[in-house]
C-alpha positions as CSV (number, residue, x, y, z in Angstrom):
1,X,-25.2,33.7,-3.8
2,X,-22.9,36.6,-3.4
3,X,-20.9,37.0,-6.2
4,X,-17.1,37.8,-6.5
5,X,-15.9,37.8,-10.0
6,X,-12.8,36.2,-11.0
7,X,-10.4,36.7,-7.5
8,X,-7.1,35.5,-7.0
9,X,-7.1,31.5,-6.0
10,X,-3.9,30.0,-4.3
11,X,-2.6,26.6,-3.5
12,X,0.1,24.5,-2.9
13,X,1.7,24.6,-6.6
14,X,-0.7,26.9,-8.6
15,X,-2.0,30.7,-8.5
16,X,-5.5,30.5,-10.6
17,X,-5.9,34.3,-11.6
18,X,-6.9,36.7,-14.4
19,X,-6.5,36.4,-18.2
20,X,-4.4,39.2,-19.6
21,X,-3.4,39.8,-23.2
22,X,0.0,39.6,-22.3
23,X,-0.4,35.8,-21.8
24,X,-2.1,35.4,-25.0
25,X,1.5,33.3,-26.5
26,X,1.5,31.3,-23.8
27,X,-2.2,30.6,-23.7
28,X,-2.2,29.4,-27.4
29,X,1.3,27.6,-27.5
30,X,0.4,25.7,-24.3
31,X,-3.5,24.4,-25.2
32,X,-5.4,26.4,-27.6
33,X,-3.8,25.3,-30.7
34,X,-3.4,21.2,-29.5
35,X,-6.0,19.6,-31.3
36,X,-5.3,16.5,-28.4
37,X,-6.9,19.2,-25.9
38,X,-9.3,20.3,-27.1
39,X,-10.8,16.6,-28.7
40,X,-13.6,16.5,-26.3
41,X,-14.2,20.1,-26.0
42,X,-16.6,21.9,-27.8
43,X,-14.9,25.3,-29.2
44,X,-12.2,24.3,-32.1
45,X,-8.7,24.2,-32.2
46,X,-7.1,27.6,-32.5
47,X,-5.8,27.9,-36.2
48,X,-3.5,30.9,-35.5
49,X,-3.0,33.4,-32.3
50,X,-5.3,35.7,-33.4
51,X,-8.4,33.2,-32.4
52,X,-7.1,32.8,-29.0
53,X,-6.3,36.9,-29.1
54,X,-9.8,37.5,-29.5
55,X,-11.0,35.1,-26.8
56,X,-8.7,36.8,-24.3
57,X,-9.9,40.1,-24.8
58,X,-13.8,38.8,-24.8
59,X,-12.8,37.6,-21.7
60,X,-11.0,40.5,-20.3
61,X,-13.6,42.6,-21.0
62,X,-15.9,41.0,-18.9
63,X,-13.9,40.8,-15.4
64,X,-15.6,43.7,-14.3
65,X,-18.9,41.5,-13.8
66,X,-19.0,40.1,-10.8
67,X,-20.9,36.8,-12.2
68,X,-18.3,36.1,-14.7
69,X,-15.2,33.4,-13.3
70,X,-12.8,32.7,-15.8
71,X,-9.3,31.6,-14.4
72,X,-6.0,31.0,-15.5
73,X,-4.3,28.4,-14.0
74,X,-0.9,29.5,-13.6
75,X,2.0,26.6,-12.7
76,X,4.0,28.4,-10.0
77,X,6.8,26.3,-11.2
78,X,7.2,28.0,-14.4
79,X,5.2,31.3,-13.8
80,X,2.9,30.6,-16.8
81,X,-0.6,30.2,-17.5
82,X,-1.1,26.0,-18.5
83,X,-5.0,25.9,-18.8
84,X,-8.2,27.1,-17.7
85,X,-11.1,26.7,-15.0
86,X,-14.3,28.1,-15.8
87,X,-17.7,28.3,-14.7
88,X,-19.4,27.9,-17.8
89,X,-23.3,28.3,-16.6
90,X,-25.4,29.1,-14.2
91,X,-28.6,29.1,-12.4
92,X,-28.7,32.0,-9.5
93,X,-32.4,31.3,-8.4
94,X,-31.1,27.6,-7.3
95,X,-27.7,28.5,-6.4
96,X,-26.2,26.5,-9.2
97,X,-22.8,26.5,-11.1
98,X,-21.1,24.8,-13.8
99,X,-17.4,24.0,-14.3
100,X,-15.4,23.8,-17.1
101,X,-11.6,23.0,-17.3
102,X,-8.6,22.4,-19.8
103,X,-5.5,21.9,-19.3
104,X,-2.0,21.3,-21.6
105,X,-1.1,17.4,-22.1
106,X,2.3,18.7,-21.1
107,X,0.8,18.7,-17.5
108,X,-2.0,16.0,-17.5
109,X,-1.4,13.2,-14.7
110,X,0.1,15.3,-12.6
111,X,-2.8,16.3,-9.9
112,X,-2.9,19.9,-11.4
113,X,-6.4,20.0,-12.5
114,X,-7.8,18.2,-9.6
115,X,-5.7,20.5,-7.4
116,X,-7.5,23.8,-9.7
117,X,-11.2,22.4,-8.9
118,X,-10.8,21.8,-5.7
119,X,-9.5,25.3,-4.9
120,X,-12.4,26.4,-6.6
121,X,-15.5,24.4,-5.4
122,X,-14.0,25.8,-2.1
123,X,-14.3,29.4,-2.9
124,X,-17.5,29.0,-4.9
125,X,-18.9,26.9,-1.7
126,X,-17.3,29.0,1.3
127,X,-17.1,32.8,-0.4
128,X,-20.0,32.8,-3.0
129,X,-21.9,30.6,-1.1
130,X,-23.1,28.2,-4.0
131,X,-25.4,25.1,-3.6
132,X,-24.6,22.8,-6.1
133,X,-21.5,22.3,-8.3
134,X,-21.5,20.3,-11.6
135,X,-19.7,19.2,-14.6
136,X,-20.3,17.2,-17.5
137,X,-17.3,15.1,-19.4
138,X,-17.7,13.3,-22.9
139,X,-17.8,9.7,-21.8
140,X,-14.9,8.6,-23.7
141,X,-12.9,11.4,-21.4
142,X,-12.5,8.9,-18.4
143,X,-9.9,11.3,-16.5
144,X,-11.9,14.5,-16.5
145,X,-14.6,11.7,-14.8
146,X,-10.9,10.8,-12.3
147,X,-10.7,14.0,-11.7
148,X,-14.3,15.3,-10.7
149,X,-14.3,12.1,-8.2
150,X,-10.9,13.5,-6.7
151,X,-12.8,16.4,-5.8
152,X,-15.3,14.9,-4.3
153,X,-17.8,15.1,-7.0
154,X,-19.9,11.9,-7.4
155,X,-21.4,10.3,-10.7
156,X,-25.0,11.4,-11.1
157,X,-26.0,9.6,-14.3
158,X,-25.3,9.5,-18.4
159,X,-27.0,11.5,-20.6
160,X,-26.7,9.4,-24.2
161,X,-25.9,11.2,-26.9
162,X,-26.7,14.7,-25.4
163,X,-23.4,16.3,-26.0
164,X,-21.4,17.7,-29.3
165,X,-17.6,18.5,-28.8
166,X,-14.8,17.6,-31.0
167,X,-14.8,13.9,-31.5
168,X,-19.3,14.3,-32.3
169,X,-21.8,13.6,-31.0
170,X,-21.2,12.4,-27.3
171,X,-22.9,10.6,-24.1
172,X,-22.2,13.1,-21.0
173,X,-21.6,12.1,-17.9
174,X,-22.8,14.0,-14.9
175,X,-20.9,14.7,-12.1
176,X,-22.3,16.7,-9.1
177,X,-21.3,18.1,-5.5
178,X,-24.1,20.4,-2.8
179,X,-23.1,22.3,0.1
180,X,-24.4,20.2,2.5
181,X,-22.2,17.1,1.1
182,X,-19.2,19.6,1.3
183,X,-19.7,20.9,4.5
184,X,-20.5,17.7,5.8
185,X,-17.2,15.9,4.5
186,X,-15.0,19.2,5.7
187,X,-16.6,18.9,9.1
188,X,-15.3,15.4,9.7
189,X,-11.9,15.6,8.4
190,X,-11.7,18.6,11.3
191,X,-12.5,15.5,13.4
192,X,-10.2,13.4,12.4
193,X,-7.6,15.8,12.3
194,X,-7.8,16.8,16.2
């Protein structure tokens, strides 16, 4: 892998960029102090803006590293950061990510997320040059599962009661995506499209 820290993402409604501490009202007004989005994730609720201060600028201060991706998703609509993609592990001897994501029930059902992750898996496959994406979701969290599928990602298996967030103790499931799958699937919708 070739790593490119946190760069500028685009798509059709969303800019997925950097964290600064001038977004740090919006950040906790818009997800970090909902305790509905954060019920089957595994950091708490943000009691005041100082907890979601303090996360920022952990996160700001390590941009710099070139292994650290931590975006903002910003709804062009509104100019304003609504959640968050992540890659929340790694392996770089197998070429292997991890994905997080959150986003502010003001925006769920709306395609947003899915349209975050797959903008990402394509940067992380085509630029870094990744092997294998994955991402777990509490069971119970059926559209995080909706929108790994959206993206391509396929169900790998359930891991009972291998999870903590929020809500407890949790089954994860396992969602999963390699390069040659990606590749593959890209190559024919070139096909199809000429």
């Amino acid at each position: 892998m070739e790593h490119l820290g946190t760069i500028e993402l685009y798509t059709e409604r969303l800019t997925l960029r950097r964290l600064t501490i001038n977004d740090v009202n919006k950040v906790f007004n818009n997800w970090t102090s909902d305790s509905e989005v954060s019920k089957f994730l595994p950091w708490p609720t943000h009691e005041n803006i100082d907890v979601t201060k303090t996360v920022l600028e952990n996160w700001i201060e390590k941009y710099p590293q070139k292994d650290f991706y931590q975006w903002a998703i910003i709804f062009n609509e509104i100019n304003e950061p609504i959640g968050t993609i992540t890659v929340v592990g790694k392996n770089d001897r197998t070429k292997m990510v991890e994905i997080g994501y959150c986003i502010g029930k003001k925006w769920w059902n709306k395609g947003i997320t899915s349209e975050a992750l797959a903008s990402v898996i394509k940067f992380l496959f085509e630029n870094v040059g990744v092997n294998r994406i994955q991402a777990f979701h509490d069971s119970r969290n059926l559209y995080s599962g909706k929108v790994m599928e959206k993206c391509g990602m396929k169900l790998e298996g359930k891991l009972k009661q291998s999870g903590l967030n929020n809500s407890g103790i949790c089954d994860h499931c396992l969602y999963g995506i390699v390069a040659e799958d990606y590749f593959e699937k890209k190559l024919e919708k070139q096909k199809t499209s000429t």
